[in-house]
N, C-alpha and C positions, 0 to 999 in steps of 0.2 A: 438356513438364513445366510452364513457365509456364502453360495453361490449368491444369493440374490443381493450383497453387499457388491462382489465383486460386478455384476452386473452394472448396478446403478452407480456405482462408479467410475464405471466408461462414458454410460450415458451424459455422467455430469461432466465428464474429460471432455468428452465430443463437443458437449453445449456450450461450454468453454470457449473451445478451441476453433465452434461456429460463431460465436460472441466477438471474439477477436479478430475474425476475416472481416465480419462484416466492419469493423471499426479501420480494416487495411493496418492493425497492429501487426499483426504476421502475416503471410504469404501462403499461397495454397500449396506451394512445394513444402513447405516445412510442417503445415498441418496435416499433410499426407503422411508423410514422413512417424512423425512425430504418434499417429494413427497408427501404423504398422507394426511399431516397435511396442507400444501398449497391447496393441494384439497378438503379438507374437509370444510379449511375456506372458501374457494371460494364460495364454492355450499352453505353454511350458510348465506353466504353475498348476496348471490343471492336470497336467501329465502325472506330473510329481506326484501330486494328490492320490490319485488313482492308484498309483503304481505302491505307495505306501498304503492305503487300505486296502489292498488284495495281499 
């Protein structure tokens, strides 16, 4: 259930952060931006995970 938290977590990050362009509250360079670094941590944190259950 923990994967599928962190999942539905991005997804509500994203819809957010699609919520907010469409209103021209923020910019698409920074929701890109802003995208990469959530994914980056993610897959890091994933890493970790793995790397402590083996």
């Amino acid at each position: 259930m923990k994967g599928n938290l962190t999942v539905w977590m991005l997804l509500l990050c994203m819809m957010i952060g699609l919520i907010l362009l469409m209103f021209n509250i923020i910019s698409w360079t920074s929701y890109f931006i802003v995208v990469l670094i959530v994914g980056v941590l993610t897959y890091m944190e994933k890493r970790k995970r793995m790397n402590r259950s083996e």
